[in-house]
N, C-alpha and C positions, 0 to 999 in steps of 0.2 A: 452520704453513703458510708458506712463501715466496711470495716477490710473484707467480712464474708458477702456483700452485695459485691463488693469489687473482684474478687476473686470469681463468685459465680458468671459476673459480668465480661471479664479477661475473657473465663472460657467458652462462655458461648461463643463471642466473636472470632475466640480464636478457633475452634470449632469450623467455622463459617467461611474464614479466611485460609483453614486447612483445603474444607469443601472444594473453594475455587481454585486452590492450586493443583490441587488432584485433577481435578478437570483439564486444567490448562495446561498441565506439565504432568499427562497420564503415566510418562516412564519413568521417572522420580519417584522410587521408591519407597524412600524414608517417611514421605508425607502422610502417607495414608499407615502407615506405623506409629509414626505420632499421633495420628490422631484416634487410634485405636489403643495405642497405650493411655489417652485422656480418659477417653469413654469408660475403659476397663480398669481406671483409676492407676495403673500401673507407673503412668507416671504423676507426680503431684504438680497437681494447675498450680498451688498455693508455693509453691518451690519456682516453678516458672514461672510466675509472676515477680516474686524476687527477684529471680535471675535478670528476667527480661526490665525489672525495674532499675535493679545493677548496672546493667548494662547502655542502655537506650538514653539514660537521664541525662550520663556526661556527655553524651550526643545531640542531645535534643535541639540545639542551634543548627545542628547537620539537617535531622529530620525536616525541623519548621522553614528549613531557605532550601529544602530540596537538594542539600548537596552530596550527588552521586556516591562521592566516596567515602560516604557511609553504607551501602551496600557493598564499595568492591571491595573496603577492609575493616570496617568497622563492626558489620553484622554478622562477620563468622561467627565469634563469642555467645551469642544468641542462643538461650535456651540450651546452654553447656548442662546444666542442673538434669537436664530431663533424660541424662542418659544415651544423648545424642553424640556423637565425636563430633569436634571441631571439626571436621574431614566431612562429616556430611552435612554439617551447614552450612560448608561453602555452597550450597542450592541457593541460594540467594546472589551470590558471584553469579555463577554461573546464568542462575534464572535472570538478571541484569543484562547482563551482556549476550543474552539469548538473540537470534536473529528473529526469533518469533515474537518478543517482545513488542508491542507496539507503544508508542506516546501515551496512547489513552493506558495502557496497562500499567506504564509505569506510574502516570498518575494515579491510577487508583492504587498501586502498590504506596503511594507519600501517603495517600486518603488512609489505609491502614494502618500505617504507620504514627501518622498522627492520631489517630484514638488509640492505639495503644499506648504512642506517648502519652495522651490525655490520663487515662487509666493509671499510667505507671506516675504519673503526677499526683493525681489524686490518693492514690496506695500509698507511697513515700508522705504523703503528707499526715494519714491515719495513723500509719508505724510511728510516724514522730511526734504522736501528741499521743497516745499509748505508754509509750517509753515513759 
């Protein structure tokens, strides 16, 4: 894949992964702002992909062994690029340590995670044979 398949690819899934947590977390505001700012190009996917590749790669030993406390301190930083404050992407804190949270959720929160990490792998690896 090339960087514009990956970036279209980022966002659709991130798109999708916005979808669900709107649903899941209807009073969480920022969620459905970000994903309105994607749509209406306001924010750049290709900038959050950076970011999120920035960010997630020196983690990815956290993500692949499932370790928690990459959500409770490591994910704030997350999609800083997009315009977002560190202040509201403690949603991820928070959405963790939710009592509404189930097992299966969080699993599926590692299951997203790990194909963005896939993704932010595969990006870092195009950027670097580019250069």
């Amino acid at each position: 894949m090339n960087k514009d398949d990956l970036v279209r690819l980022f966002k659709d899934r991130l798109l999708s992964f916005l979808d669900i947590l709107i649903e899941q977390f209807p009073k969480e505001r920022d969620f459905p702002l970000l994903k309105l700012g994607i749509k209406s190009r306001m924010v750049s996917v290709k900038d959050t992909l950076k970011e999120f590749t920035t960010v997630i790669l020196p983690h990815k030993d956290m993500v692949i062994n499932k370790d928690e406390e990459f959500f409770l301190s490591k994910c704030s930083s997350l999609l800083t690029g997009t315009e977002v404050t560190t202040e509201e992407m403690d949603h991820f804190k928070k959405i963790w340590t939710s009592d509404t949270l189930t097992e299966d959720d969080k699993e599926n929160l590692w299951k997203w995670f790990k194909l963005f990490l896939d993704i932010a792998i595969e990006y870092d690896k195009v950027r670097k044979i580019k250069k």
